[in-house]
C-alpha positions in Angstrom: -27.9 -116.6 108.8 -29.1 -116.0 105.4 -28.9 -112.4 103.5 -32.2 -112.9 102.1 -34.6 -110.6 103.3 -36.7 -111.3 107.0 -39.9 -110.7 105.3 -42.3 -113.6 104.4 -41.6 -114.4 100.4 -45.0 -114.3 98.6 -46.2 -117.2 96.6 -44.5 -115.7 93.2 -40.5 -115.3 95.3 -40.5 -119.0 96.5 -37.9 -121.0 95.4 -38.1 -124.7 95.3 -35.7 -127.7 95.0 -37.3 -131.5 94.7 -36.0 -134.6 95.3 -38.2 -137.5 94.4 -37.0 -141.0 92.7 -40.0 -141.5 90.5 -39.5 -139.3 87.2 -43.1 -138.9 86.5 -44.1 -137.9 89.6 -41.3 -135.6 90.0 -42.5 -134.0 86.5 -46.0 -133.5 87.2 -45.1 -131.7 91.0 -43.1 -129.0 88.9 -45.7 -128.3 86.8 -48.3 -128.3 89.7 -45.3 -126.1 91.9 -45.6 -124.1 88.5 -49.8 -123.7 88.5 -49.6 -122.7 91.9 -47.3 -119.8 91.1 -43.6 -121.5 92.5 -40.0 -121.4 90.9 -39.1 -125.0 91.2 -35.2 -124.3 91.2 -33.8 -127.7 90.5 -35.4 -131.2 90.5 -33.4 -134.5 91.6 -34.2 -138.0 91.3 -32.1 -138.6 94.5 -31.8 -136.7 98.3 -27.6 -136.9 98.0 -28.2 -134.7 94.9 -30.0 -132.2 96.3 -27.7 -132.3 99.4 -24.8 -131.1 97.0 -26.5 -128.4 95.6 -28.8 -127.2 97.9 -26.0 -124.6 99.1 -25.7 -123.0 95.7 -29.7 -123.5 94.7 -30.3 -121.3 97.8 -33.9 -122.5 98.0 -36.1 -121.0 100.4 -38.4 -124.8 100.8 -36.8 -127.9 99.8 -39.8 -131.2 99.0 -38.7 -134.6 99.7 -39.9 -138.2 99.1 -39.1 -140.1 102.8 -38.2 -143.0 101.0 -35.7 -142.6 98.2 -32.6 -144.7 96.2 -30.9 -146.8 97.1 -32.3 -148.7 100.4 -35.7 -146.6 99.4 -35.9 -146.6 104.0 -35.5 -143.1 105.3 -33.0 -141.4 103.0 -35.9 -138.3 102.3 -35.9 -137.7 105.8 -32.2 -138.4 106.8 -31.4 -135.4 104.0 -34.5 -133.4 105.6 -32.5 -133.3 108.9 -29.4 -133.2 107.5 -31.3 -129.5 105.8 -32.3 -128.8 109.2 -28.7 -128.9 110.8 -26.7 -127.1 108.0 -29.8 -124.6 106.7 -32.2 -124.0 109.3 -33.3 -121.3 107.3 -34.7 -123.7 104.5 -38.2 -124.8 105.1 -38.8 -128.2 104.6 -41.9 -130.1 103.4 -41.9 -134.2 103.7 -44.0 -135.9 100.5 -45.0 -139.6 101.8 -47.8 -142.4 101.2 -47.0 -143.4 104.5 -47.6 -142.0 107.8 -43.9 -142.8 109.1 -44.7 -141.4 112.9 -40.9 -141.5 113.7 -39.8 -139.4 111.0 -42.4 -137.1 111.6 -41.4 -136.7 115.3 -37.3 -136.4 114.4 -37.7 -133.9 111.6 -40.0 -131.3 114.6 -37.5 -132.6 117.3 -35.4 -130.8 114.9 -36.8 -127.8 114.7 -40.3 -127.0 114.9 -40.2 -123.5 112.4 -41.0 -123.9 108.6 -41.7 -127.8 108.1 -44.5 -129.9 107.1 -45.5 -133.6 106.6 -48.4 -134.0 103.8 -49.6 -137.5 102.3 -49.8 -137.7 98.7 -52.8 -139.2 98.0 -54.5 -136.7 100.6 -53.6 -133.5 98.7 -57.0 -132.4 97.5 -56.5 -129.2 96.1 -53.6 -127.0 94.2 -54.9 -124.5 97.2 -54.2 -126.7 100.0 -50.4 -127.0 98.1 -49.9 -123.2 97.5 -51.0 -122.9 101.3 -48.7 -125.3 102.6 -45.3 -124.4 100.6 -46.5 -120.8 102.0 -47.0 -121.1 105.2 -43.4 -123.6 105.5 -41.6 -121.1 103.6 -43.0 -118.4 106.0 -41.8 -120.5 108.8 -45.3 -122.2 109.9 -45.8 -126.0 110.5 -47.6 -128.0 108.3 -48.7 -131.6 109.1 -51.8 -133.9 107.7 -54.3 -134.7 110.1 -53.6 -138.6 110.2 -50.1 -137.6 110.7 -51.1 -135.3 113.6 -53.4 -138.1 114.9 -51.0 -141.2 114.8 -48.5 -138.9 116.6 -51.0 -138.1 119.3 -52.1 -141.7 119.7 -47.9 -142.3 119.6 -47.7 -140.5 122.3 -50.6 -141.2 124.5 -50.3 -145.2 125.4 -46.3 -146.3 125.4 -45.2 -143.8 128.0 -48.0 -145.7 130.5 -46.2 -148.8 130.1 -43.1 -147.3 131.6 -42.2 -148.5 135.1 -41.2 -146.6 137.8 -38.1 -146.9 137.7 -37.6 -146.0 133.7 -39.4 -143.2 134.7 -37.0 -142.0 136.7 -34.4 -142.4 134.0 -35.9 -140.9 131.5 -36.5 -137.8 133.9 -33.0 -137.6 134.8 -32.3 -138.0 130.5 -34.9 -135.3 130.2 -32.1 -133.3 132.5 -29.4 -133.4 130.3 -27.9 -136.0 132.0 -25.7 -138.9 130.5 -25.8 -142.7 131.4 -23.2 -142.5 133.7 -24.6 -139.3 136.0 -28.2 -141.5 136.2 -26.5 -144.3 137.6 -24.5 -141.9 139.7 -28.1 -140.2 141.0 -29.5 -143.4 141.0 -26.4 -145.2 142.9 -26.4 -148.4 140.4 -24.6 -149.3 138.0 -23.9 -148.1 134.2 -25.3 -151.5 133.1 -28.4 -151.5 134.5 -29.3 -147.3 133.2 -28.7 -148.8 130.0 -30.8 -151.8 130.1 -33.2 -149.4 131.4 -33.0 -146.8 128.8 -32.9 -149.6 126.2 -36.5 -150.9 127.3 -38.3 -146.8 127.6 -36.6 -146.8 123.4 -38.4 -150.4 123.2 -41.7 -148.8 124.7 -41.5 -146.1 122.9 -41.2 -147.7 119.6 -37.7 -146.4 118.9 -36.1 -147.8 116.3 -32.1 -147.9 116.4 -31.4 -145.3 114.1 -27.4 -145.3 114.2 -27.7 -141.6 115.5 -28.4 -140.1 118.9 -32.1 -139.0 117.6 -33.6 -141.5 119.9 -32.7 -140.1 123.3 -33.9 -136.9 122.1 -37.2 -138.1 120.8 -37.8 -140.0 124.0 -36.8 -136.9 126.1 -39.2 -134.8 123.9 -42.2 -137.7 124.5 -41.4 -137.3 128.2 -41.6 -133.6 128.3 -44.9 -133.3 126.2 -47.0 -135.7 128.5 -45.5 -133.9 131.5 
């Protein structure tokens, strides 16, 4: 819980903290956070910087590059979760080029209150920023269109090419249940659930993460086409 007040900050209370690798980009978005009337509390070249301070910064949005030092892969939006899990009172607004459809998808399977996904070079208008930063910090959701429609389109075709029998796993994952209680419903064995839930992450176009994101993501496809 934070102390600060439940009310929505206005444009002139927001506090900001930045992490994005390339210095002059990272200069010009505090003067633009500046134009549109935002405290940009601290700026970082790097996402494990802003992870360390972010506790005493107390911001009420944090804006992150997805890709960042040192693999420059996911490290924005591995810190954006990360946000999410240990602040969820901390909007949280992804800065990409890319539409990166599975980072999209974890950071709402996180939590779908105060967070946005905008490409760069679509940002038209200081407006369209000063709305966006507002409505997150207010707790909205705010995603670019082609974001929006590449998630749709995501969504649409891969869970078709599940057979019967994966979707019956991933109905019994969409349960609660682990590996071992679908093979137990099922009455096969252990092996075969998890060649089976292997191939729907496959379909899906679910990347092996290291985490446990991708079960959730396929349980939250699952649930939205149901």
């Amino acid at each position: 819980m934070s102390d600060r007040d439940d009310k929505p900050p206005s444009a002139g209370r927001i506090r900001l903290v930045l992490a994005e690798d390339s210095l002059l980009l990272r200069e010009g978005l505090v003067r633009l956070f500046a134009e549109a009337g935002f405290e940009t509390a601290a700026a970082y070249g790097d996402a494990e910087a802003l992870l360390a301070d972010v506790a005493e910064v107390r911001p009420d949005v944090a804006i992150l590059d997805v890709r960042m030092p040192p693999t420059f892969r996911d490290e924005g939006v591995r810190a954006a979760l990360d946000l999410r899990r240990r602040h969820p009172e901390i909007g949280i607004l992804l800065l990409s080029q890319y539409v990166e459809e599975t980072y999209a998808v974890e950071l709402l399977a996180a939590g779908e209150n105060g967070v946005g996904y905008l490409l760069k070079d679509r940002l038209a208008s200081l407006d369209e920023l000063r709305d966006a930063v507002t409505r997150i910090a207010s707790g909205g959701t705010v995603l670019d269109e082609q974001v929006v429609r590449h998630l749709l389109g995501r969504r649409r075709d891969p869970l078709s090419t599940l057979t019967a029998r994966e979707r019956d796993v991933i109905a019994l994952m969409a349960e609660g249940r682990t590996n071992a209680g679908i093979a137990s419903q099922l009455v096969v064995g252990t092996g075969a659930v998890e060649k089976h839930v292997s191939s729907i992450f496959s379909k899906l176009g679910l990347d092996d993460s290291g985490t446990d994101h991708r079960r959730v993501l396929a349980v939250l496809a699952w649930l939205r086409a149901s």
